[in-house]
KOLGU-4560 file (N, C-alpha, C; in nm, 3 decimals, padded with zeros to 5 digits):
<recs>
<n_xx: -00.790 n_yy: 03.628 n_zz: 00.233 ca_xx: -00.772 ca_yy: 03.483 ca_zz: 00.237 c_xx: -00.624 c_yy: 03.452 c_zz: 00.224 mol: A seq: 1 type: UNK>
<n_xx: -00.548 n_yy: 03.372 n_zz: 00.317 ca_xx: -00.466 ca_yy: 03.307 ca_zz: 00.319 c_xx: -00.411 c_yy: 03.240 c_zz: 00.158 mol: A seq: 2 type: UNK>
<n_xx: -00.292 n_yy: 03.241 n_zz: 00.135 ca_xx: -00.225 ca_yy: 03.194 ca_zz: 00.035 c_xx: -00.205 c_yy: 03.066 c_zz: 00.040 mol: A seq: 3 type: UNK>
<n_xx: -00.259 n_yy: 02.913 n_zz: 00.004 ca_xx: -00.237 ca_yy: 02.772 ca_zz: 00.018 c_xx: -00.092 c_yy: 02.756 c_zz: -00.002 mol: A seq: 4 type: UNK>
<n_xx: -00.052 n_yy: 02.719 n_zz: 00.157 ca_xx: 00.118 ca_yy: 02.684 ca_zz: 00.124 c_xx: 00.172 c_yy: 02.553 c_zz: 00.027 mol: A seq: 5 type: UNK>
<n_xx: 00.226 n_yy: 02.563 n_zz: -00.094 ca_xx: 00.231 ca_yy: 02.502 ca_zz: -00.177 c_xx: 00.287 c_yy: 02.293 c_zz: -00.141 mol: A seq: 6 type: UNK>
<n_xx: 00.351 n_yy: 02.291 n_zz: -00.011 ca_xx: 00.414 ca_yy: 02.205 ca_zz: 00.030 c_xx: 00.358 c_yy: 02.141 c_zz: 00.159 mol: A seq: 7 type: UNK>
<n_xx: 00.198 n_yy: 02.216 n_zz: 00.092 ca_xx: 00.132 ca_yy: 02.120 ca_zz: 00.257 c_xx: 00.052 c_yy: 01.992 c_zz: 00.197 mol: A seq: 8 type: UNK>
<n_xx: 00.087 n_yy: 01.867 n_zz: 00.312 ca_xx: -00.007 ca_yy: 01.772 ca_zz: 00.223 c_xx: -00.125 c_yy: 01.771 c_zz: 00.209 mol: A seq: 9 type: UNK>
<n_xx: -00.200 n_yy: 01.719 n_zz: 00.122 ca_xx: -00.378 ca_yy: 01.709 ca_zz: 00.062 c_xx: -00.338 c_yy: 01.594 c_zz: 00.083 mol: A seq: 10 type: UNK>
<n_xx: -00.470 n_yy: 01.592 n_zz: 00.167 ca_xx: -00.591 ca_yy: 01.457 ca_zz: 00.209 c_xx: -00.653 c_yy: 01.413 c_zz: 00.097 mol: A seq: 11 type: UNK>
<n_xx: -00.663 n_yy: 01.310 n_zz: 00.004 ca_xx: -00.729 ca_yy: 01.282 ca_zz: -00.082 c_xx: -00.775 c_yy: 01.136 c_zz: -00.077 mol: A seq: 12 type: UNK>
<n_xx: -00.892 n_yy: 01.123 n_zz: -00.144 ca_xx: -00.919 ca_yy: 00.972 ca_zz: -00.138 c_xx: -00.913 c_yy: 00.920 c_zz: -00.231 mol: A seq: 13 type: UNK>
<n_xx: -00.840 n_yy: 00.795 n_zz: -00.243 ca_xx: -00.782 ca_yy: 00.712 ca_zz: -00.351 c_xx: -00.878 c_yy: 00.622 c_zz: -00.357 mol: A seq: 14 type: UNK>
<n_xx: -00.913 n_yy: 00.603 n_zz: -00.481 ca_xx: -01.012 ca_yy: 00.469 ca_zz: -00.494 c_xx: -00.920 c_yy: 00.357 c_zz: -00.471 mol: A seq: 15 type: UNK>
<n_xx: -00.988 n_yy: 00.266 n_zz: -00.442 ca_xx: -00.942 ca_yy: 00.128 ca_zz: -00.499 c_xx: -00.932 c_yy: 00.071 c_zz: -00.612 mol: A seq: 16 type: UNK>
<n_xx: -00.847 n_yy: 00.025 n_zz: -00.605 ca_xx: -00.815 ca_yy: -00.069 ca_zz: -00.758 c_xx: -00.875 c_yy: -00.127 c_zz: -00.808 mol: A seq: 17 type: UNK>
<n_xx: -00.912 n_yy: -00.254 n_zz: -00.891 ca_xx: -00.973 ca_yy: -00.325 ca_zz: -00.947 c_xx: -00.981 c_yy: -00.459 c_zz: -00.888 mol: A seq: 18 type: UNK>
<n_xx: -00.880 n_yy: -00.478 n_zz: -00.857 ca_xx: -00.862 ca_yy: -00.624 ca_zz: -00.770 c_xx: -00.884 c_yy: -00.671 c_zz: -00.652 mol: A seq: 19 type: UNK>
<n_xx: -00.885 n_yy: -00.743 n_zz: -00.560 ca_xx: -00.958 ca_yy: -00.822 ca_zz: -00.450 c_xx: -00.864 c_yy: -00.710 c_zz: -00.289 mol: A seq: 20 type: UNK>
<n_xx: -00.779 n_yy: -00.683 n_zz: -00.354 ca_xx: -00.682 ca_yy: -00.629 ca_zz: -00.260 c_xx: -00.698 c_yy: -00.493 c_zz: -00.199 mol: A seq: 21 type: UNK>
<n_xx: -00.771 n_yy: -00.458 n_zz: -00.086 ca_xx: -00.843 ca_yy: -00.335 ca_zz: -00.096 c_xx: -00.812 c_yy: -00.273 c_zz: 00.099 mol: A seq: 22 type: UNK>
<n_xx: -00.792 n_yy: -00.151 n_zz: 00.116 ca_xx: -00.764 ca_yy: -00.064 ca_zz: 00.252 c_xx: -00.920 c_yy: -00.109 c_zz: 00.303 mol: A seq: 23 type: UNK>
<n_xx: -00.891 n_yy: -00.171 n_zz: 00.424 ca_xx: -01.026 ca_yy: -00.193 ca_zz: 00.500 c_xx: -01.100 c_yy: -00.082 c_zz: 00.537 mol: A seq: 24 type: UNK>
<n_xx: -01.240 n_yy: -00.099 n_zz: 00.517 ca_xx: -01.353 ca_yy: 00.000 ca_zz: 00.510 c_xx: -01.339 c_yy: 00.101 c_zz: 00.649 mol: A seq: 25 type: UNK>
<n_xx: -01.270 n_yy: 00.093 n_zz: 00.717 ca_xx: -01.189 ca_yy: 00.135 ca_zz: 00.877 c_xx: -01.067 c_yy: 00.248 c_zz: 00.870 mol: A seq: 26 type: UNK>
<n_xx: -01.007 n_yy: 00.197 n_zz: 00.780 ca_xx: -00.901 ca_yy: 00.272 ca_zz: 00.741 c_xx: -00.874 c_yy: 00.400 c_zz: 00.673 mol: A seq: 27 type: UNK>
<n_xx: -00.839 n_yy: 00.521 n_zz: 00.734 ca_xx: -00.803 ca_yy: 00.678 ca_zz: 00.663 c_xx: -00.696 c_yy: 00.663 c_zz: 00.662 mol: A seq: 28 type: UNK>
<n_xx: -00.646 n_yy: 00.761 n_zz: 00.522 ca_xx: -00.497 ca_yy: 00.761 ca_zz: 00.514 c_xx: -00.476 c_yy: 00.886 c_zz: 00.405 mol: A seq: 29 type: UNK>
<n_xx: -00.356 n_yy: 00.919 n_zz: 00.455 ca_xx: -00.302 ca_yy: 01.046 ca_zz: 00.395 c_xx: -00.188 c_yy: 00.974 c_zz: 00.283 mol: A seq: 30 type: UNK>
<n_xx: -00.180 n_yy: 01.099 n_zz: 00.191 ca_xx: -00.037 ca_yy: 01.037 ca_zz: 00.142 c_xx: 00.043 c_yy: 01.204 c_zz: 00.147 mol: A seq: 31 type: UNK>
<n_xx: 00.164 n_yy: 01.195 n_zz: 00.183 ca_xx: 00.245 ca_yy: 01.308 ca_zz: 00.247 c_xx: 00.385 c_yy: 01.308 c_zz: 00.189 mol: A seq: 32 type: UNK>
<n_xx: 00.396 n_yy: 01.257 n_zz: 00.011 ca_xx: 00.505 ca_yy: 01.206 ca_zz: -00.029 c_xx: 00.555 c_yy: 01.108 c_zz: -00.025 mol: A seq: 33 type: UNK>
<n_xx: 00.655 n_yy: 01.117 n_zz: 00.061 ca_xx: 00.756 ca_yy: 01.003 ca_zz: 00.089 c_xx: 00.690 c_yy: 00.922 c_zz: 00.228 mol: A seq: 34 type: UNK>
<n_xx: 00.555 n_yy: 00.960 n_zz: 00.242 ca_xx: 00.512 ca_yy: 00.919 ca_zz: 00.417 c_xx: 00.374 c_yy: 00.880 c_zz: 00.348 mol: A seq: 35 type: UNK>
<n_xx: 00.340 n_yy: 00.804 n_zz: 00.414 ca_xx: 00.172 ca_yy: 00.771 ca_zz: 00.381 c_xx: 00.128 c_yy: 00.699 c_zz: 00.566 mol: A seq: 36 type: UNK>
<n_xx: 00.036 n_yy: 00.831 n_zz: 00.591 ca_xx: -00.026 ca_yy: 00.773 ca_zz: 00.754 c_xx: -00.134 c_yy: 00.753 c_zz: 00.738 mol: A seq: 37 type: UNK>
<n_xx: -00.183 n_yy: 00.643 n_zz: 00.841 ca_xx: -00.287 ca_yy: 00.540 ca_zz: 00.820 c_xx: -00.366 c_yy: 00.566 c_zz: 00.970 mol: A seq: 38 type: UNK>
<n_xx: -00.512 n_yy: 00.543 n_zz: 00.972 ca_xx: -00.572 ca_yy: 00.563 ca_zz: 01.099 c_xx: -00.665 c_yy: 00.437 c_zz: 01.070 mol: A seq: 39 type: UNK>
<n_xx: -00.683 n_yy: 00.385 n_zz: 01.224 ca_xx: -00.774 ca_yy: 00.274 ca_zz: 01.200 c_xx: -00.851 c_yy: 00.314 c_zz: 01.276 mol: A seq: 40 type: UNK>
<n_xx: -01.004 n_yy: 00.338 n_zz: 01.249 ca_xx: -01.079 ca_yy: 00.377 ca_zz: 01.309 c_xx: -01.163 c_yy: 00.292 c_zz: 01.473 mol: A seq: 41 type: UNK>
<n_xx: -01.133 n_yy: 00.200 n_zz: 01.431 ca_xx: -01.205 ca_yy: 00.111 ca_zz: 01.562 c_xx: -01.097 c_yy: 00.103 c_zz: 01.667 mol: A seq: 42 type: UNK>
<n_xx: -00.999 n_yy: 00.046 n_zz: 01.629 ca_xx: -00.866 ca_yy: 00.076 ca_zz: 01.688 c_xx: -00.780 c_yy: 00.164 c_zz: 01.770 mol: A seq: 43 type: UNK>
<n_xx: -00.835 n_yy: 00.268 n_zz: 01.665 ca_xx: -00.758 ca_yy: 00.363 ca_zz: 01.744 c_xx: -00.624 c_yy: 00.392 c_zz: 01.667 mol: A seq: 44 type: UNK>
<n_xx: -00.577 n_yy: 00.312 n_zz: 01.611 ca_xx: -00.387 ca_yy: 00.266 ca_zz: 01.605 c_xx: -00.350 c_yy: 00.372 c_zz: 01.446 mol: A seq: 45 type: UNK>
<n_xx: -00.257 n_yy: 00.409 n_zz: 01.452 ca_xx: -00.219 ca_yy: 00.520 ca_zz: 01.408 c_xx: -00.076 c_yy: 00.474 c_zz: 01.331 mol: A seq: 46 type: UNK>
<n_xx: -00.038 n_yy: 00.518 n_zz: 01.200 ca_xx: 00.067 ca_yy: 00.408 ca_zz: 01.144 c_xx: 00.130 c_yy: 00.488 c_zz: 01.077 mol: A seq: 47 type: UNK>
<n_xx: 00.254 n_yy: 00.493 n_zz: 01.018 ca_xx: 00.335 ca_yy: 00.608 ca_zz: 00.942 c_xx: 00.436 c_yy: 00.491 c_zz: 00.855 mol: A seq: 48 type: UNK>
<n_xx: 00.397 n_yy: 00.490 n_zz: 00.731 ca_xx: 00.460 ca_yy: 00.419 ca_zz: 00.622 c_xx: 00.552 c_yy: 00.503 c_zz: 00.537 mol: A seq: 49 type: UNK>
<n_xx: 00.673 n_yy: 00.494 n_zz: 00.569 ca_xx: 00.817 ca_yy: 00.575 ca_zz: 00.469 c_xx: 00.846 c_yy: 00.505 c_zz: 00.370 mol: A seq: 50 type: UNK>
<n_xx: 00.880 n_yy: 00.583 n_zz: 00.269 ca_xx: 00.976 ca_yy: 00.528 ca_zz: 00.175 c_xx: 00.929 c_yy: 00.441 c_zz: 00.057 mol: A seq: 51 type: UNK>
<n_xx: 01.038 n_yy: 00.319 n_zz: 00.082 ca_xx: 00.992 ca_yy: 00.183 ca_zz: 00.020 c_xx: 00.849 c_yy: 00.146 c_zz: 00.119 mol: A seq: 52 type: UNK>
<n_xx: 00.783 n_yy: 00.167 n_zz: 00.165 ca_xx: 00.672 ca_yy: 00.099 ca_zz: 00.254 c_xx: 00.578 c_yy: 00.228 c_zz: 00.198 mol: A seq: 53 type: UNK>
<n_xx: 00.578 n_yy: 00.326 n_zz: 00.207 ca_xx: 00.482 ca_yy: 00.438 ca_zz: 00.108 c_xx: 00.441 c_yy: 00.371 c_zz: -00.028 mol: A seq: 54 type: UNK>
<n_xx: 00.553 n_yy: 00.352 n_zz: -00.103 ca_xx: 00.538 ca_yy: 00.338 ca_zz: -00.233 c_xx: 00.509 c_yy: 00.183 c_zz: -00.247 mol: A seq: 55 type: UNK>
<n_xx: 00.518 n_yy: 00.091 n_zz: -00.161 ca_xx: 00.424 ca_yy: -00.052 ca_zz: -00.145 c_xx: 00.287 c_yy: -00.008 c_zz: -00.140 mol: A seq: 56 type: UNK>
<n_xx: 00.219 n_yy: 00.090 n_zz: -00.001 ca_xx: 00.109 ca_yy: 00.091 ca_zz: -00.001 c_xx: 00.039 c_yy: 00.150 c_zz: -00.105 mol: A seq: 57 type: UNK>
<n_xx: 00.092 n_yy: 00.234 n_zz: -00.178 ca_xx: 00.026 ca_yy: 00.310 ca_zz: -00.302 c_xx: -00.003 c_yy: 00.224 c_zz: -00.402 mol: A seq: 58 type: UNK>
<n_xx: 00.077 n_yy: 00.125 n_zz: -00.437 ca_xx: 00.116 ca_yy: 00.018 ca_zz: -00.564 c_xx: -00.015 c_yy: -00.066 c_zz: -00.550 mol: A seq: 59 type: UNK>
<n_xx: -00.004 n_yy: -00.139 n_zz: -00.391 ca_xx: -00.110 ca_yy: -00.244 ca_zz: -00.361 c_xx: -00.253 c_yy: -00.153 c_zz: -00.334 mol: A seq: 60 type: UNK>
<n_xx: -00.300 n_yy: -00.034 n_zz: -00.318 ca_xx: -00.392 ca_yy: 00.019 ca_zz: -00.341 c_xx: -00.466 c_yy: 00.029 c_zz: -00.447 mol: A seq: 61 type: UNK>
<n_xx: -00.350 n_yy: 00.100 n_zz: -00.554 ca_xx: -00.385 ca_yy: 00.146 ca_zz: -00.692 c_xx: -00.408 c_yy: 00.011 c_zz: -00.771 mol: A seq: 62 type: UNK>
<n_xx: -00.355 n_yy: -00.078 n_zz: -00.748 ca_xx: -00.374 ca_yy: -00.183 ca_zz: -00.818 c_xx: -00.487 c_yy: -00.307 c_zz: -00.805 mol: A seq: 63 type: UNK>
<n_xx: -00.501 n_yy: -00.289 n_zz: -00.630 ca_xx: -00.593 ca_yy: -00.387 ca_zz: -00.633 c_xx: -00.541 c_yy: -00.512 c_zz: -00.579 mol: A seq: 64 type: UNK>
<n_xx: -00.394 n_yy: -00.534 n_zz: -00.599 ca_xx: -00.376 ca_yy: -00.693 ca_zz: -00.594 c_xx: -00.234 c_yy: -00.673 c_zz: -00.592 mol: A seq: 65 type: UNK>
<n_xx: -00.213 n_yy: -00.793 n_zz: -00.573 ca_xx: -00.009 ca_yy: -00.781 ca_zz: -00.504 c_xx: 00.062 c_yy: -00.827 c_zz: -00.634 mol: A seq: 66 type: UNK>
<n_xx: 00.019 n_yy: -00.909 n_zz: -00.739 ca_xx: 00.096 ca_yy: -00.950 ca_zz: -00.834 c_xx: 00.103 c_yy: -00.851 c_zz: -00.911 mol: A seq: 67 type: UNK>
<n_xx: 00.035 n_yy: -00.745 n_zz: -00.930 ca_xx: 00.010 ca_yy: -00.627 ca_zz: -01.044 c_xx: 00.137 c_yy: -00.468 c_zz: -00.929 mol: A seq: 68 type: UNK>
<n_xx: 00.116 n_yy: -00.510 n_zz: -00.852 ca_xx: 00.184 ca_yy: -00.413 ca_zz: -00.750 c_xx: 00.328 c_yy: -00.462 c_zz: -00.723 mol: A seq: 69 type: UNK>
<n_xx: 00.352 n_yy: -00.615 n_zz: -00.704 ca_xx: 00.518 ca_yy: -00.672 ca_zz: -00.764 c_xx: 00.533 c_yy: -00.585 c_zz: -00.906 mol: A seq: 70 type: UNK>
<n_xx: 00.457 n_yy: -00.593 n_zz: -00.960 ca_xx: 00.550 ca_yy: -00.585 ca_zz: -01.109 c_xx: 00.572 c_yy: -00.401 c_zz: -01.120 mol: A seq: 71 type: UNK>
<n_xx: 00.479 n_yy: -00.340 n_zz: -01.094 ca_xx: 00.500 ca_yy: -00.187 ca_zz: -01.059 c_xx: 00.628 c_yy: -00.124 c_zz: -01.024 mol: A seq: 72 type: UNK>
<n_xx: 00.625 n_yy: -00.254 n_zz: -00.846 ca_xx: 00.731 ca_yy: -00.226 ca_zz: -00.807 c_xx: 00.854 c_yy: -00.247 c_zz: -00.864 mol: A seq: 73 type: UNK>
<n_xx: 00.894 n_yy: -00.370 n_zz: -00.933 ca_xx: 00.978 ca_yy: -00.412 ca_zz: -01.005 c_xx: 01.035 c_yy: -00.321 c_zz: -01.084 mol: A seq: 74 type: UNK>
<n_xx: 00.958 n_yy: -00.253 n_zz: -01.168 ca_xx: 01.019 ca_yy: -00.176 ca_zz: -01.209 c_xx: 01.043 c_yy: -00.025 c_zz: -01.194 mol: A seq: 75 type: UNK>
<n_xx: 00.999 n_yy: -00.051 n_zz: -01.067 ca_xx: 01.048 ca_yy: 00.118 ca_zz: -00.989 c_xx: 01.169 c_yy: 00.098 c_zz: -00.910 mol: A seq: 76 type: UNK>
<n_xx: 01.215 n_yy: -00.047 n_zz: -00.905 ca_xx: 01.367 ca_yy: -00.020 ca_zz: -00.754 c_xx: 01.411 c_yy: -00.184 c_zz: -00.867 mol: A seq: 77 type: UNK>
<n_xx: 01.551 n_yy: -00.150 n_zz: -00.844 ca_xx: 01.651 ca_yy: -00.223 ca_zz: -00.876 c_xx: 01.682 c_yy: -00.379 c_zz: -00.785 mol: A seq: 78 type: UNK>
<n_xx: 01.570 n_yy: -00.460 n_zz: -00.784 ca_xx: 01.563 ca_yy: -00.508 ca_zz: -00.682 c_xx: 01.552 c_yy: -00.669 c_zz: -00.698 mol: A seq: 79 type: UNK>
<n_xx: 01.589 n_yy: -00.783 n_zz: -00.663 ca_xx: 01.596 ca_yy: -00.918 ca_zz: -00.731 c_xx: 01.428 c_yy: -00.906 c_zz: -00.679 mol: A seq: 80 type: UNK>
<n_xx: 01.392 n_yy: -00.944 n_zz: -00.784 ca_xx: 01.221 ca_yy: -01.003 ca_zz: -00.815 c_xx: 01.163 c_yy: -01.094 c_zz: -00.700 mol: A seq: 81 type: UNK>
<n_xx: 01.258 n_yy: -01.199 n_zz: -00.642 ca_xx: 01.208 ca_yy: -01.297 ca_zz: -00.557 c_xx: 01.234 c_yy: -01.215 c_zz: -00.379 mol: A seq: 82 type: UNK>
<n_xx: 01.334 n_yy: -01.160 n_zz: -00.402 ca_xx: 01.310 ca_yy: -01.086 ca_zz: -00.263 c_xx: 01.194 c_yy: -00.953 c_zz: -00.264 mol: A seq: 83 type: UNK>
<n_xx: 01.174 n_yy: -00.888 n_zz: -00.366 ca_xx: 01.089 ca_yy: -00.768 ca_zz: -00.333 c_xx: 00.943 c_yy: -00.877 c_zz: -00.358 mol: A seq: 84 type: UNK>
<n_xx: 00.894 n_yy: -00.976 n_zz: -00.387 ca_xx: 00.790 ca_yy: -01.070 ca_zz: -00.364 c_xx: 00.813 c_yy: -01.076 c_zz: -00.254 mol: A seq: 85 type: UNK>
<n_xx: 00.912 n_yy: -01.171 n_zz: -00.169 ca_xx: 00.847 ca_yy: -01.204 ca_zz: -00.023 c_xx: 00.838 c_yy: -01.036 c_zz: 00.045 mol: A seq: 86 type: UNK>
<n_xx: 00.918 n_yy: -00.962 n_zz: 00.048 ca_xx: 00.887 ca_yy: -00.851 ca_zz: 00.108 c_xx: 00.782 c_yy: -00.800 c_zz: 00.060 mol: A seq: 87 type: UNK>
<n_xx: 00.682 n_yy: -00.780 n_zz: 00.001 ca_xx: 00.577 ca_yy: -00.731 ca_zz: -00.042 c_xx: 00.456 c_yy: -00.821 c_zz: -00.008 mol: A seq: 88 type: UNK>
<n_xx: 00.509 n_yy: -00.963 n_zz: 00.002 ca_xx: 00.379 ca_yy: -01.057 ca_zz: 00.060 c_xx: 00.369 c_yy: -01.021 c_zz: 00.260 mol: A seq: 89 type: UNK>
<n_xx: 00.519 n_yy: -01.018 n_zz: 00.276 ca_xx: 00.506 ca_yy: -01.002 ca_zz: 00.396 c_xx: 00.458 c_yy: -00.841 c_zz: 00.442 mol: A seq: 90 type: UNK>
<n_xx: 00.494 n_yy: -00.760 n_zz: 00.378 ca_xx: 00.407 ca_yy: -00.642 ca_zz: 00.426 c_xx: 00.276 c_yy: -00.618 c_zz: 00.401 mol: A seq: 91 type: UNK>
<n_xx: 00.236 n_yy: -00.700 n_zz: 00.336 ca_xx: 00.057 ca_yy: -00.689 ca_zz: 00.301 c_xx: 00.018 c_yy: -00.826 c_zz: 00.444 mol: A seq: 92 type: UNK>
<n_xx: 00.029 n_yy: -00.885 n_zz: 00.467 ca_xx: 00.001 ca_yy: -01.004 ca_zz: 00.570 c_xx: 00.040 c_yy: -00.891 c_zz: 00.698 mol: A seq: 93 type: UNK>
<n_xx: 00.125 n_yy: -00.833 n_zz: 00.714 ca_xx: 00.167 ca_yy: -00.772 ca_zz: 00.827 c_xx: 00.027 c_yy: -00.686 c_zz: 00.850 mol: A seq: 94 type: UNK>
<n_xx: 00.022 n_yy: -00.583 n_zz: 00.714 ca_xx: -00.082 ca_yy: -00.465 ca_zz: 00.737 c_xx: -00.286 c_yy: -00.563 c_zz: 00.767 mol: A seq: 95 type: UNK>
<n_xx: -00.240 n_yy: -00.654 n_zz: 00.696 ca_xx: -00.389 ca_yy: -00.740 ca_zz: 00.702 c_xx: -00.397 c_yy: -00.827 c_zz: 00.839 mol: A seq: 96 type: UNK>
<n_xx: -00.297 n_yy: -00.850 n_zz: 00.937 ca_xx: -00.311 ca_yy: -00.871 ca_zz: 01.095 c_xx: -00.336 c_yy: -00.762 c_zz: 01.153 mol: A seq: 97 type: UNK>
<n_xx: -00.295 n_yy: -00.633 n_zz: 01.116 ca_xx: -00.329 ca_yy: -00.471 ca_zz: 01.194 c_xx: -00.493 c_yy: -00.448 c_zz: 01.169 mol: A seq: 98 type: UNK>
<n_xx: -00.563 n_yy: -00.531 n_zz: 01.052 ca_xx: -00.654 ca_yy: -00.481 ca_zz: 00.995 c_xx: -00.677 c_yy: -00.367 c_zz: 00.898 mol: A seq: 99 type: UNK>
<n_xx: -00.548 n_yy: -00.338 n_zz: 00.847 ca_xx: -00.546 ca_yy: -00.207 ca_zz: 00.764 c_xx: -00.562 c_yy: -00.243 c_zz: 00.617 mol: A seq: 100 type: UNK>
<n_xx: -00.554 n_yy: -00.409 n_zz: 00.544 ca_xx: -00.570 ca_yy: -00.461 ca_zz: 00.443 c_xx: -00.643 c_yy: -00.534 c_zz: 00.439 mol: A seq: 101 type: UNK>
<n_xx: -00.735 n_yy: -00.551 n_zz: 00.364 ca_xx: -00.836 ca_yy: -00.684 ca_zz: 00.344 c_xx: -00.825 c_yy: -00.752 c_zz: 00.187 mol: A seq: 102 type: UNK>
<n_xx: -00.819 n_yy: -00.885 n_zz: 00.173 ca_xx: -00.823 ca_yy: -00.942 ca_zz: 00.043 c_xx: -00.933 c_yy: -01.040 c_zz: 00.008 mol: A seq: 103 type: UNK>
<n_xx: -01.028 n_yy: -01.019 n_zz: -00.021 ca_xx: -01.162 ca_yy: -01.076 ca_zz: -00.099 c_xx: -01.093 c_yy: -01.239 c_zz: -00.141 mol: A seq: 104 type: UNK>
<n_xx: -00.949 n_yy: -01.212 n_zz: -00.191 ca_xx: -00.927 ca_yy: -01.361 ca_zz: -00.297 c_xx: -00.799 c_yy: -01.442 c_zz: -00.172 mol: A seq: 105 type: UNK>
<n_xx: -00.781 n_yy: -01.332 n_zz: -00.095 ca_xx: -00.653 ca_yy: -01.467 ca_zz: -00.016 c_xx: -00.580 c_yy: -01.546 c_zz: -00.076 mol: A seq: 106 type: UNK>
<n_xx: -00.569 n_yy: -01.495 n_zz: -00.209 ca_xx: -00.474 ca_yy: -01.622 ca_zz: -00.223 c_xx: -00.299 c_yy: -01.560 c_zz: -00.231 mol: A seq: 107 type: UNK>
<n_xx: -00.208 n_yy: -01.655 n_zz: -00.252 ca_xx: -00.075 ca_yy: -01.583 ca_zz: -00.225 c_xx: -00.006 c_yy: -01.603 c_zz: -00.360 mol: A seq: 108 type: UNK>
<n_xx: 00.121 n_yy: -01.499 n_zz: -00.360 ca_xx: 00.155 ca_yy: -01.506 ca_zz: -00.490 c_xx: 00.187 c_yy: -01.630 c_zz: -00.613 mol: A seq: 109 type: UNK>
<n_xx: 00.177 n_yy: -01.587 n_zz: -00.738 ca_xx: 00.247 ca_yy: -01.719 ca_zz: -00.770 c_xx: 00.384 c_yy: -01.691 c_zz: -00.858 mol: A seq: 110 type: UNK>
<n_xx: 00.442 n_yy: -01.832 n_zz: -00.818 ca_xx: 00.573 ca_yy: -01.801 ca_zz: -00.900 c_xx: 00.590 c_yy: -01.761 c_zz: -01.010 mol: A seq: 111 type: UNK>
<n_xx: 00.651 n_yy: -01.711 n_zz: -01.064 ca_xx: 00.685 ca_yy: -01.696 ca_zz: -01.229 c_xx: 00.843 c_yy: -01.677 c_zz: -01.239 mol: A seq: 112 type: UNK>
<n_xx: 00.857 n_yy: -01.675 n_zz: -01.366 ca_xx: 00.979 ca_yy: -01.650 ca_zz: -01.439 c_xx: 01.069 c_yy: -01.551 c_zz: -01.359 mol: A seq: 113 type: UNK>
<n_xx: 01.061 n_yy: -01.482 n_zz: -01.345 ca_xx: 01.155 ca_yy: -01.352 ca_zz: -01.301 c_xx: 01.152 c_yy: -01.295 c_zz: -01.129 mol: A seq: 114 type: UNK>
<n_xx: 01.054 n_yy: -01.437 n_zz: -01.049 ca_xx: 01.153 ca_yy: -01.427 ca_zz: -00.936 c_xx: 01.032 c_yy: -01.457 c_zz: -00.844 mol: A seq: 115 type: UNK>
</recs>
């Protein structure tokens, strides 16, 4: 038997979070580090998330919901609070026109204190 090359990615399935904010029932996805690829099954359409856009989709997965996944993020990147909000509203609206996000509660963030 072959030796498992230590640096190959695992396919694993991530539950969902707790919150309304959830990968549509359509959607496979790898996580590959710094890459997280996405397959939409009806579709067809095939998606490769780097970086800062990896570590969005992991946040808003694991969490469930975008206000709990702002604040994650917040304190993972050095980043003014009110811009990594709209960028994080707008990449969840982006992925939820592809059909790769679905949100039970629709509703959009709310302001607070720190941005």
């Amino acid at each position: 038997r072959a030796a498992a090359d230590a640096n190959a990615a695992r396919i694993v399935i991530q539950e969902d979070g707790s919150g309304p904010v959830v990968p549509a029932p359509t959607v496979l996805f790898a996580d590959f580090g710094d890459t997280i690829l996405l397959g939409e099954a009806i579709s067809g359409g095939s998606y490769a998330l780097k970086d800062v856009g990896a570590d969005m989709w992991r946040a808003v997965v694991r969490s469930g919901e975008l206000e709990a996944a702002w604040v994650s993020l917040r304190d993972q990147y050095a980043v003014d609070g009110a811009t990594l909000r709209r960028d994080l509203q707008a990449f969840a609206e982006r992925l939820a026109a592809r059909g790769l996000l679905q949100d039970s509660a629709a509703e959009p963030f709310q302001p607070d204190q720190d941005g």
